[in-house]
C-alpha positions as CSV (number, residue, x, y, z in Angstrom):
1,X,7.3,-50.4,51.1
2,X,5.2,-47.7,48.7
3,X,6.4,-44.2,49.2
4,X,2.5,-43.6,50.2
5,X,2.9,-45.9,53.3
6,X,7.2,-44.1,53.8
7,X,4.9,-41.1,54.1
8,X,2.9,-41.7,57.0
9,X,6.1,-43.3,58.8
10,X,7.0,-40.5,61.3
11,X,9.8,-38.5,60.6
12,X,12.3,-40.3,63.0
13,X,11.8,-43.1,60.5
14,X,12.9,-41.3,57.2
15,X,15.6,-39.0,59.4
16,X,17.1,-42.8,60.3
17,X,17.3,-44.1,56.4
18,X,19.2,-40.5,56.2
19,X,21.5,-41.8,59.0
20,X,22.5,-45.1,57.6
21,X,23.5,-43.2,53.9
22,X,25.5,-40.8,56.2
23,X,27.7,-43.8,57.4
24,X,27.4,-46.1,54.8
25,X,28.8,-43.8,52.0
26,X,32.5,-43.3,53.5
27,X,32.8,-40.2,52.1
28,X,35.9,-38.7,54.2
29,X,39.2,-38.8,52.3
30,X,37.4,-38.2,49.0
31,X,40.0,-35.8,46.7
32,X,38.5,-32.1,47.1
33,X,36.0,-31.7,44.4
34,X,33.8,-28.7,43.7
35,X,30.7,-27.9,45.7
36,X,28.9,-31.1,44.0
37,X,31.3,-33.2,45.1
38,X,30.6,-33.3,48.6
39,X,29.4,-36.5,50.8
40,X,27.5,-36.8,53.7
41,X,26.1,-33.8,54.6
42,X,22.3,-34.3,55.7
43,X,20.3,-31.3,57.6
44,X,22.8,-28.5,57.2
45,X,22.7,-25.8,60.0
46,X,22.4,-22.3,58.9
47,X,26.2,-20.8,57.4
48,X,27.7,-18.8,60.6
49,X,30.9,-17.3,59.8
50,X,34.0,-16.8,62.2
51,X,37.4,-15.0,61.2
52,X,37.6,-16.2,57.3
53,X,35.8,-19.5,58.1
54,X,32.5,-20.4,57.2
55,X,31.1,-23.2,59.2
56,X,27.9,-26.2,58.9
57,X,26.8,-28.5,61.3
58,X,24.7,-31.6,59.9
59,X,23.4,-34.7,61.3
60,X,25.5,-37.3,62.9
61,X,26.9,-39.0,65.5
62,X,28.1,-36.7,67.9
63,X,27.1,-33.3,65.7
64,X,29.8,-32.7,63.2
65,X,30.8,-29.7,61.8
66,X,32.6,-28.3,58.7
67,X,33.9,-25.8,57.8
68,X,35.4,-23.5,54.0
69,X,37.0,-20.8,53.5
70,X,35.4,-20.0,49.8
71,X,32.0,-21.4,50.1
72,X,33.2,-24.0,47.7
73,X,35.4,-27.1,49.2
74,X,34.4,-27.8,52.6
75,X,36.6,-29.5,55.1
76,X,35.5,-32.0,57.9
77,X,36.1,-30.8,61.3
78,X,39.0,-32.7,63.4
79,X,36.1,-34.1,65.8
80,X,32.7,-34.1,66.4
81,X,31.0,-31.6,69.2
82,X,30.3,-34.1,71.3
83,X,33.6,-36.3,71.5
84,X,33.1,-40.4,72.2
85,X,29.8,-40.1,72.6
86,X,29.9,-38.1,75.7
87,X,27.1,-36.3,75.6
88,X,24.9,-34.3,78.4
89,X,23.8,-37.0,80.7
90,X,20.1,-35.3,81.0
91,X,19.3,-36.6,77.5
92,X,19.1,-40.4,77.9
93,X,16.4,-39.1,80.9
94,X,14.7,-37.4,78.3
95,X,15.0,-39.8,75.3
96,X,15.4,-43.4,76.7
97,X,17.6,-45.3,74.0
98,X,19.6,-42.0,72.6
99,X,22.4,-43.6,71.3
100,X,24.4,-40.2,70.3
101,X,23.1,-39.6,66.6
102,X,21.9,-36.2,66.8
103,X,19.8,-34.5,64.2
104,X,19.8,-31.3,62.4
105,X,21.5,-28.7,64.3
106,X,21.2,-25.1,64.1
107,X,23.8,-22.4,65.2
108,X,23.6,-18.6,65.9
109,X,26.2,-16.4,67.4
110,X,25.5,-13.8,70.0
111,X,26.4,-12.2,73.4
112,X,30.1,-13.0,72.6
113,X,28.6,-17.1,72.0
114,X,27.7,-19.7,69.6
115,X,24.2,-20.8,70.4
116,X,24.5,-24.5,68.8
117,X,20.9,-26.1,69.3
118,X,20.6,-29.9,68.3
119,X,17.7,-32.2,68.3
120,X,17.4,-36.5,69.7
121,X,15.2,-38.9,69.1
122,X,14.8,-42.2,68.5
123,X,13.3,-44.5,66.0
124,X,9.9,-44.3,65.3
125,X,9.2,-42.4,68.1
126,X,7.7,-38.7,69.3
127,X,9.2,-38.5,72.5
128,X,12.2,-35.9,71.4
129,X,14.3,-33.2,72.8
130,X,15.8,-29.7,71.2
131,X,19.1,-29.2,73.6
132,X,21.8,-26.1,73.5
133,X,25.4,-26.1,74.2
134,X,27.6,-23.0,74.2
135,X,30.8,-22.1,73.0
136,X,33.0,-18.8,72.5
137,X,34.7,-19.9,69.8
138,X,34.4,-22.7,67.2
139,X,37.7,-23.1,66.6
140,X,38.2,-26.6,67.8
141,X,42.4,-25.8,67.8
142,X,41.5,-22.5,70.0
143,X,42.4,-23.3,73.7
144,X,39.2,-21.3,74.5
145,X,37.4,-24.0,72.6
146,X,34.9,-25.5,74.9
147,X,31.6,-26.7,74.2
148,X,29.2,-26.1,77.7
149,X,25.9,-27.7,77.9
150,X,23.0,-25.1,78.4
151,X,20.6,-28.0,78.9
152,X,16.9,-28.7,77.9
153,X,15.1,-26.1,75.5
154,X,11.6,-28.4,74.3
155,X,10.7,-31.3,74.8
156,X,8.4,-33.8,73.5
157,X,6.9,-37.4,74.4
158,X,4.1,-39.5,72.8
159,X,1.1,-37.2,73.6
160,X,2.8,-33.7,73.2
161,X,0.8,-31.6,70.4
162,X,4.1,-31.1,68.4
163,X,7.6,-33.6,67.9
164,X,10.7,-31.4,69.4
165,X,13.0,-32.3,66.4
166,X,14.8,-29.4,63.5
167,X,15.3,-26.3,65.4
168,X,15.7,-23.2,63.4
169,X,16.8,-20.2,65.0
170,X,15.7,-16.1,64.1
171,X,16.7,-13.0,65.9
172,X,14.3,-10.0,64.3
173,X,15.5,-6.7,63.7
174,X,14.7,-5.7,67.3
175,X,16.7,-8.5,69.0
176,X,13.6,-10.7,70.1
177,X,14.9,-14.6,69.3
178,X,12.5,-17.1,68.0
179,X,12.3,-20.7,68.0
180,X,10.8,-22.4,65.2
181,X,10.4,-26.4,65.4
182,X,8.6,-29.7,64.6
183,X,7.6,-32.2,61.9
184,X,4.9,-34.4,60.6
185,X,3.6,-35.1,64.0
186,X,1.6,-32.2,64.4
187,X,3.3,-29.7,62.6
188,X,5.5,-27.1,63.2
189,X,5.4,-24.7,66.3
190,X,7.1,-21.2,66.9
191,X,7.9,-20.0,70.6
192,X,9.9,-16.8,71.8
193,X,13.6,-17.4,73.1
194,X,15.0,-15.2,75.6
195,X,17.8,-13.6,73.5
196,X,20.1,-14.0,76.6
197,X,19.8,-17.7,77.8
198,X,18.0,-18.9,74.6
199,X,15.6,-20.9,76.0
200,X,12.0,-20.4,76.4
201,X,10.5,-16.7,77.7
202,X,7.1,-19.1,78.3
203,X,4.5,-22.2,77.3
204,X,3.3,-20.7,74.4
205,X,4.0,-22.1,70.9
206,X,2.3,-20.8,67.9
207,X,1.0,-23.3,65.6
208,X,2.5,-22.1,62.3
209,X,2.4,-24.7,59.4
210,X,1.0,-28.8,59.3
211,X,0.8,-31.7,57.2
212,X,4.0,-33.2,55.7
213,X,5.6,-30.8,56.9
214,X,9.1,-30.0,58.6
215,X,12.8,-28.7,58.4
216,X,11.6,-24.6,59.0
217,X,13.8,-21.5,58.4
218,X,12.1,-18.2,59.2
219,X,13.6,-14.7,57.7
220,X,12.5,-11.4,57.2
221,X,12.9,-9.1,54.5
222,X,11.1,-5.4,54.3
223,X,7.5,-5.7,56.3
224,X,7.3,-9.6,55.8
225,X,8.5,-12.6,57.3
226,X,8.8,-15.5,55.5
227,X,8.7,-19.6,56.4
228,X,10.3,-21.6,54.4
229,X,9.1,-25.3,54.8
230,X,9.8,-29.0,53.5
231,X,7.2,-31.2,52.3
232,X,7.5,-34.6,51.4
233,X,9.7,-37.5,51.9
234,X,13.2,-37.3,52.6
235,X,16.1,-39.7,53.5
236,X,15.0,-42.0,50.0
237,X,18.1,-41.0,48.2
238,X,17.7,-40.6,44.2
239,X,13.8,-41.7,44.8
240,X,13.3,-38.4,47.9
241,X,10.7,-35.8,46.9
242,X,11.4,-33.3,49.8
243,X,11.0,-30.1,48.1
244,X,11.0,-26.8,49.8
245,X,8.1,-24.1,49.9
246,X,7.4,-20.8,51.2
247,X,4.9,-18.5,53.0
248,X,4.6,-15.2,54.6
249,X,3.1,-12.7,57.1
250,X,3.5,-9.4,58.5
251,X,3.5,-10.8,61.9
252,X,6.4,-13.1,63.1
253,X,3.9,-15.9,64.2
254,X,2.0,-16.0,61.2
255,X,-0.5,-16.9,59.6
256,X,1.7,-17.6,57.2
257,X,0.1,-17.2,53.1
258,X,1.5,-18.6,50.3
259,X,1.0,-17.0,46.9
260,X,-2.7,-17.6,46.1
261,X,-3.8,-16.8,50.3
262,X,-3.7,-20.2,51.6
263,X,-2.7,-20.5,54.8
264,X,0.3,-23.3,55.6
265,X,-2.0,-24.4,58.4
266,X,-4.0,-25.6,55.9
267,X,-1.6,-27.5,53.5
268,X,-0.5,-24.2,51.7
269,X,2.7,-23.5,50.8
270,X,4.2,-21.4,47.4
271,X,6.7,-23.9,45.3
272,X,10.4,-22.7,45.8
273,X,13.0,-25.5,44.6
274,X,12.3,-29.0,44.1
275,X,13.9,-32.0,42.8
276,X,15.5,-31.1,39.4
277,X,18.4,-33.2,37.5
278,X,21.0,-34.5,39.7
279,X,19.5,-32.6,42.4
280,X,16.3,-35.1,44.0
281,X,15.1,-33.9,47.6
282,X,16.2,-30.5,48.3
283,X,15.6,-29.9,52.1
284,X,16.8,-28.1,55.2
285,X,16.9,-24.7,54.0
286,X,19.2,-21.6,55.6
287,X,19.7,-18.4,54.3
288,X,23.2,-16.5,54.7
289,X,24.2,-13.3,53.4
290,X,27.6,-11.6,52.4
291,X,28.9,-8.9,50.3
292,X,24.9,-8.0,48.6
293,X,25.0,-11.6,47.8
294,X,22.1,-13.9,49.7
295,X,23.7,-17.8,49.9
296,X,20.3,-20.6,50.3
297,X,21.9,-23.3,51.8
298,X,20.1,-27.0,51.7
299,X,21.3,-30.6,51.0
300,X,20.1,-32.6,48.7
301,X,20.4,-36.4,47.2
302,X,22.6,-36.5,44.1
303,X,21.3,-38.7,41.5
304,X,24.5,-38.9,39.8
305,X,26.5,-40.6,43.0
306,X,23.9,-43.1,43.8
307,X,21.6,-40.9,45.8
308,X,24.4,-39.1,48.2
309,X,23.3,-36.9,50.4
310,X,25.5,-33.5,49.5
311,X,24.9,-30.0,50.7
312,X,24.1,-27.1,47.7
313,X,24.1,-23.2,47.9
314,X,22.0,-21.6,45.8
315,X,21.3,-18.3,44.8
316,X,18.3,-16.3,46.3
317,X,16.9,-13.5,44.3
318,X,13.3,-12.0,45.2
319,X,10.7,-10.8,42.4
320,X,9.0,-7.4,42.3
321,X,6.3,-8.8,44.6
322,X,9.1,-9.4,47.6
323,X,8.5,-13.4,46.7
324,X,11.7,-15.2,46.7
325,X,13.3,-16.8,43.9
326,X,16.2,-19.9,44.2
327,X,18.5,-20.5,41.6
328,X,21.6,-22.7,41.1
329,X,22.7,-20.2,37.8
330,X,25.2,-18.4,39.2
331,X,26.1,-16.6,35.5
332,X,23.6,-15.1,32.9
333,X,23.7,-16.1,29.6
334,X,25.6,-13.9,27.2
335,X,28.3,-13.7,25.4
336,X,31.7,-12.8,27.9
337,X,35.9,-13.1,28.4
338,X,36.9,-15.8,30.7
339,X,39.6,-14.3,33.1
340,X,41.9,-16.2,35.3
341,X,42.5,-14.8,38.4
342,X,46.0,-15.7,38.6
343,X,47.6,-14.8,35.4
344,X,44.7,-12.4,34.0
345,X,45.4,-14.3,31.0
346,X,42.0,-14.9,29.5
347,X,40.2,-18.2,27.5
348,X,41.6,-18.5,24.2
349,X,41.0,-20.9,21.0
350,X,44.5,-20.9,20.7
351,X,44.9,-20.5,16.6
352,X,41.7,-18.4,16.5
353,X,40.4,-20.9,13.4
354,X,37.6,-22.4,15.7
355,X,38.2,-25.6,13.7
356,X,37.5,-28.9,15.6
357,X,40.5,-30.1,18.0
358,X,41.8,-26.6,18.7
359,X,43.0,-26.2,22.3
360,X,41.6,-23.9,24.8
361,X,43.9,-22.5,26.0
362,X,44.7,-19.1,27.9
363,X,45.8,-16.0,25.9
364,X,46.3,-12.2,26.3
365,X,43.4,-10.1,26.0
366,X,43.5,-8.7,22.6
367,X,39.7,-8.1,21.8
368,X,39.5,-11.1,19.1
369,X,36.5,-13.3,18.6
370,X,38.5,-16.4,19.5
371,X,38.9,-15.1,22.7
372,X,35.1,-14.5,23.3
373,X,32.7,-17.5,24.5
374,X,29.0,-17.6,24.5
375,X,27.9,-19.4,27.6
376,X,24.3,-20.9,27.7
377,X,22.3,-22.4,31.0
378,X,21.1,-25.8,30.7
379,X,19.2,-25.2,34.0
380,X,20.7,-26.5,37.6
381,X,23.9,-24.6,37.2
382,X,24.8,-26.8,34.4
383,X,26.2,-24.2,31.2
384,X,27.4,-25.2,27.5
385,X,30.6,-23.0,26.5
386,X,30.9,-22.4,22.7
387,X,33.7,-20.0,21.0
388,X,32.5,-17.0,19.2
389,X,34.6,-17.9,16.5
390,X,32.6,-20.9,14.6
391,X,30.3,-21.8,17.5
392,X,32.2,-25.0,19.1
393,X,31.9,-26.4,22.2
394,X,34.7,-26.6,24.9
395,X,35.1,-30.5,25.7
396,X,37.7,-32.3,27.7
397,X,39.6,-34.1,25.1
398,X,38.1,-38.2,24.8
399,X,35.6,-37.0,27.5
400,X,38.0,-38.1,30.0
401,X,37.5,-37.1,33.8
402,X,40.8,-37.8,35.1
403,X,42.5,-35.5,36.4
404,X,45.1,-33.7,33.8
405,X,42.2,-34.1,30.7
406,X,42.8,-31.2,28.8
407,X,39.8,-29.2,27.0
408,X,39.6,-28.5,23.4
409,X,37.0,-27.4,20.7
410,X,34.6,-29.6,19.6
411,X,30.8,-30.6,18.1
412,X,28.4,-29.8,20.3
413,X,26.3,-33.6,21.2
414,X,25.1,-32.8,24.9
415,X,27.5,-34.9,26.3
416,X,28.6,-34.2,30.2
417,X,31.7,-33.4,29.1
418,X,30.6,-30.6,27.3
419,X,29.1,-29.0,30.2
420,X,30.0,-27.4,33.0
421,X,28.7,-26.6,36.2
422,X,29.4,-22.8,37.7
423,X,29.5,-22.2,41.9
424,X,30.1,-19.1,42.9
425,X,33.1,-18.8,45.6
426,X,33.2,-15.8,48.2
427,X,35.4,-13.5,46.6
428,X,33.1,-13.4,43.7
429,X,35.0,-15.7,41.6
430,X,33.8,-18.6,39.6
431,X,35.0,-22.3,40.0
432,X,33.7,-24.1,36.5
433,X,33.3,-28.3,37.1
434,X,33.1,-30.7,34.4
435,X,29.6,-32.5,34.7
436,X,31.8,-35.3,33.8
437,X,33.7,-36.7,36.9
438,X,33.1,-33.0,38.7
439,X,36.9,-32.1,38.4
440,X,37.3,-28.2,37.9
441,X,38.8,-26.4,34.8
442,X,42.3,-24.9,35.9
443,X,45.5,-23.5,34.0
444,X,47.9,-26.5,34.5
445,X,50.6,-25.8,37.2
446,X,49.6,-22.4,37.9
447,X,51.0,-21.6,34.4
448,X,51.2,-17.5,33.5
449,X,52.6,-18.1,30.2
450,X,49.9,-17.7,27.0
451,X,49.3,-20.4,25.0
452,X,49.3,-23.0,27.7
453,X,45.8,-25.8,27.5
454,X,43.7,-25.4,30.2
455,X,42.5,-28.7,31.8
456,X,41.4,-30.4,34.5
457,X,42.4,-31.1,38.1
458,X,41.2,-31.7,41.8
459,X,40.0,-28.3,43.2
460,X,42.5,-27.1,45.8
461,X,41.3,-23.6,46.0
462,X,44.2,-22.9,43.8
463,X,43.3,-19.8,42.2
464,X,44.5,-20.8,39.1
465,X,41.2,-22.5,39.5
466,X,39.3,-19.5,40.0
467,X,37.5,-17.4,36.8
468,X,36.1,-13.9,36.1
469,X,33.4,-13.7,33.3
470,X,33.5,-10.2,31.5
471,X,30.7,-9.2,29.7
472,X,32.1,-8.2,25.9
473,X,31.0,-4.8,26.1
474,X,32.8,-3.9,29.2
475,X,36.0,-5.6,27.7
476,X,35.3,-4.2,24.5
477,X,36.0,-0.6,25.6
478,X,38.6,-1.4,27.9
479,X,40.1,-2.7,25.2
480,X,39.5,0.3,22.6
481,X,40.3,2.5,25.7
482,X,44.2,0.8,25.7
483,X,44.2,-0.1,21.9
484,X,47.5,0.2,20.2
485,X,47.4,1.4,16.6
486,X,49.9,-1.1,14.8
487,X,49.5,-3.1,11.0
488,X,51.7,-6.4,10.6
489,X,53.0,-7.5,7.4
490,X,53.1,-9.6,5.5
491,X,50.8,-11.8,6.0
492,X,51.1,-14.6,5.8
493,X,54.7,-14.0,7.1
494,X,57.8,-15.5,6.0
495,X,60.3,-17.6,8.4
496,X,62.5,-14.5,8.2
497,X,60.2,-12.3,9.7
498,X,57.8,-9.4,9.3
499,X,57.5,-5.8,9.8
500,X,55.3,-4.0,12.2
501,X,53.9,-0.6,11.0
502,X,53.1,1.8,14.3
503,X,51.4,4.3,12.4
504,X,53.3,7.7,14.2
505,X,56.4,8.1,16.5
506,X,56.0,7.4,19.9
507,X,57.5,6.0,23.4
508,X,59.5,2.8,23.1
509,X,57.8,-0.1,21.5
510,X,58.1,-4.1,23.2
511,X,58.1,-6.5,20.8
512,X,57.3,-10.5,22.3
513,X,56.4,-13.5,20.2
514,X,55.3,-16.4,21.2
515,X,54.5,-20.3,19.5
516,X,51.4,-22.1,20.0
517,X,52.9,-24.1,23.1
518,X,53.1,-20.2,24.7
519,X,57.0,-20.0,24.8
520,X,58.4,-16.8,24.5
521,X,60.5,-17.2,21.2
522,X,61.9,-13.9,20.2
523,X,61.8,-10.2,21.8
524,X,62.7,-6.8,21.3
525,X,62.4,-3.5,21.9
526,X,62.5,-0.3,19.1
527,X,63.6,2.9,20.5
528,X,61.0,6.1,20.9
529,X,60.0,8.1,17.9
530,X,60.1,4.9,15.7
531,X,57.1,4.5,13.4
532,X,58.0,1.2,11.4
533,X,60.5,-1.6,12.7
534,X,61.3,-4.9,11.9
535,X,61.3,-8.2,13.3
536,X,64.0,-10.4,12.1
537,X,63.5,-14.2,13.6
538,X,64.0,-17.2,12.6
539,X,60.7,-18.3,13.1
540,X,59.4,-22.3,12.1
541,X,56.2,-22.2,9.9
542,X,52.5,-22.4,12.3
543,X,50.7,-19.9,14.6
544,X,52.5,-17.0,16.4
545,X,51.4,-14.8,19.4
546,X,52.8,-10.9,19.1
547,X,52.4,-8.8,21.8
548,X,53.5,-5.2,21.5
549,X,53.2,-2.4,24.3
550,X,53.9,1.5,23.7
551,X,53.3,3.0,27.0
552,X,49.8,1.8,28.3
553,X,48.5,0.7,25.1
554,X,48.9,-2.6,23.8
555,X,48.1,-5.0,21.0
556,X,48.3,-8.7,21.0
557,X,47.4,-9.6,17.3
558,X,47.8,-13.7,15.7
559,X,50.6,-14.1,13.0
560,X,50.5,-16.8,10.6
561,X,54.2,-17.9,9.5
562,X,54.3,-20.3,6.0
């Protein structure tokens, strides 16, 4: 079949290809990858957050749900909404042949409720229904956890104006609730809720966008609302070009103008994201906000897992016209310290040459250039790390992707295991995924110790897992804010040891060494008002770690024994 014939297939058809994928891929009991990794997630409801959980619902049999707690692994609900198929008898009235696959369901929370609306149709067919269940909690191991049927909302059958599929839910700033819905048969329609049952205050629908059109979200920002749209084909896997667009108005039921005035009623519609990379069909869009930090929500087909339908956040920025921009770069290029957020330890070439085959490894902060990483966007979240020190990338040894690979310097040659790709989680830390195999970057068994190789693992929300990315100039004067003023000698050192000159009297001085493998191999402390002591250790010949603290200041300095 040519994609120009897939395109004037209704959209029951395509949603049903996206149905078969769904079951097809198996995709429970996968190990927890990062936000790339996940399977089967087609149509993704709008985030809605309870307690410290954020939950989706998608298309499936029965509605499933998942649900995260960082916005980065997301866990399978422990049942569908609608358990063994026993769904609200009134829909099989509605849509003869409903056999319990229900597509793309939206959720809003409010008068103490979640407001879960759902679509049903069948193949190939108009005649549809948008339905709404209740619940006070969506917990499903709550005892409160009950989902009630609410019943009919729209309707269509095979000479309605509009197909009752995709609901998408907006409350404005004043509390009025709107419905937008529809597809490619005859577009999309917008029709006022009352904000207390949520279903319709009357007939009227506003005709608001048409063509290949479907899968709306409407928001509002400042005097504008905005409708964001798909066009194009979904459900194609690898080969889908849904792609999302945008227009707005300054009423909430339009017209609706893209960038250069056309009207989306007349095929308009202002590019926002479209298939880039790994990432073919991006559809379904929902915006959710947290913390100053706005979350686009959409799935799309990942061309790297045979076309799998995954769901993506993105980031959504506006410009200084108040037109929004989508991003999957989380991080802006620069040059920056890698933090973990567990020991505070930060990314280190451990032996500071930059030479090929060095490990990465974490060290304490001591302001050297080894210890500072330039990290470049190759577009779609996708970054190259290089060391300041001799411009190497960080690869995972033999390219492995199994888990345990451990990363070292190496030539840059655009391989995927010299890239990584950056999510954000909620807290505001980073989880970094090797393009290669999608495992994240992690300090081995939750290690505090310096000098131990960072490598790869399953995520597990660990948050040895989790990284901060200072800027150098913020870590540069934190650093000359807390600098100790000390000179080792000789240097190279001999196995005997060395002497540390602290330049004036002062509190107590701690003394720790450590090898390359980050064991702690000798330690001491001088007593206050020294101004010169000596470190007497029997110490093998290769690449030292001394760390010296006087008070609050510090100094952390490399020490080459022959």
């Amino acid at each position: 079949m040519t994609l120009r014939l897939l395109l004037r297939r209704p959209a029951a058809y395509r949603r049903r290809l996206g149905l078969l994928l769904l079951f097809l891929l198996g995709w429970l009991g996968t190990p927890a990858y990062a936000l790339q990794g996940l399977i089967g997630v087609h149509d993704p409801s709008t985030i809605v957050k309870e307690g410290n959980k954020y939950w989706v619902f998608a298309t499936g049999q029965g509605i499933y749900g998942l649900y995260s707690t960082d916005l980065v692994n997301w866990t399978p609900a422990p049942r569908p909404v609608f358990v063994n198929n026993a769904y609200p008898g009134w829909i099989n009235g509605k849509v003869p042949g409903f056999q319990g696959n229900f597509w793309a369901p939206e959720c809003i929370y409010q008068n103490g409720r979640y407001y879960l609306y759902y679509s049903c149709s069948t193949f190939g067919s108009k005649v549809s229904a948008i339905g709404l269940v209740t619940n006070v909690t969506l917990d499903p191991t709550s005892p409160n956890y009950q989902w009630v049927d609410q019943g009919e909302v729209v309707s269509s059958n095979a000479s309605s104006a509009a197909n009752a599929i995709d609901p998408a839910i907006f409350r404005d700033t004043n509390n009025d609730l709107w419905l937008t819905y529809g597809s490619f048969f005859g577009g999309l329609r917008m029709m006022q809720l009352n904000a207390s049952t949520g279903k319709p205050l009357g007939t009227q629908a506003y005709a608001v966008a048409s063509g290949d059109v479907e899968a709306a979200c409407l928001y509002r920002r400042g005097g504008y609302y905005y409708l964001f749209i798909n066009r194009g084909a979904c459900c194609q896997g690898s080969n889908s070009t849904y792609r999302i667009q945008v227009g707005r108005s300054t009423s909430v039921t339009g017209p609706f103008l893209d960038q250069s005035g056309m009207d989306l009623n007349a095929g308009g519609g202002t590019p926002l994201i479209s298939g880039s990379g790994r990432f073919a069909g991006p559809g379904h869009p929902g915006i959710f906000e947290e913390g100053g930090v706005s979350y686009f929500s959409h799935h799309y087909y990942d061309t790297y897992d045979n076309g799998a339908p995954k769901l993506g956040l993105a980031k959504l920025t506006w410009d200084a016209a108040s037109w929004p921009m989508v991003s999957r770069d989380w991080v802006t290029g620069g040059r920056y310290e890698i933090k973990n957020q567990l020991s505070n330890l930060i990314w280190d070439a451990w032996g500071c040459t930059g030479v090929a085959g060095q490990a990465v490894a974490q060290g304490t902060p001591a302001g050297l250039t080894c210890q500072r990483w330039d990290v470049a966007p190759l577009g779609d979240g996708l970054y190259k790390i290089t060391n300041a020190q001799g411009g190497l990338a960080v690869s995972v040894v033999n390219c492995a992707a199994n888990g345990g690979a451990l990363l070292h310097l190496a030539t840059y040659a655009q391989q995927p295991c010299q890239q990584f790709y950056i999510d954000r989680a909620n807290d505001g830390t980073l989880v970094l995924a090797s393009a290669n195999g999608n495992r994240v970057v992690e300090v081995p068994n939750a290690s505090q110790t310096p000098g131990q190789q960072l490598g790869l693992w399953d995520y597990n929300g660990c948050q040895c897992q989790r990284w901060t990315l200072l800027p150098t100039g913020v870590t540069a004067a934190r650093n000359a804010a807390n600098a100790l003023a000390a000179t080792l000698y000789p240097v190279p050192a001999p196995s005997t040891g060395f002497t540390i000159d602290l330049g004036a009297a002062g509190p107590a001085t701690q003394v720790e060494v450590f090898d390359a493998r980050g064991r702690r191999v000798h330690q001491q402390t001088a007593e206050a008002g020294k101004r010169q002591l000596t470190v007497r250790a029997a110490l093998q010949p290769g690449i030292y770690l001394v760390h010296l603290r006087r008070g609050a200041a510090t100094l952390t300095q490399k020490l080459v024994v022959q």
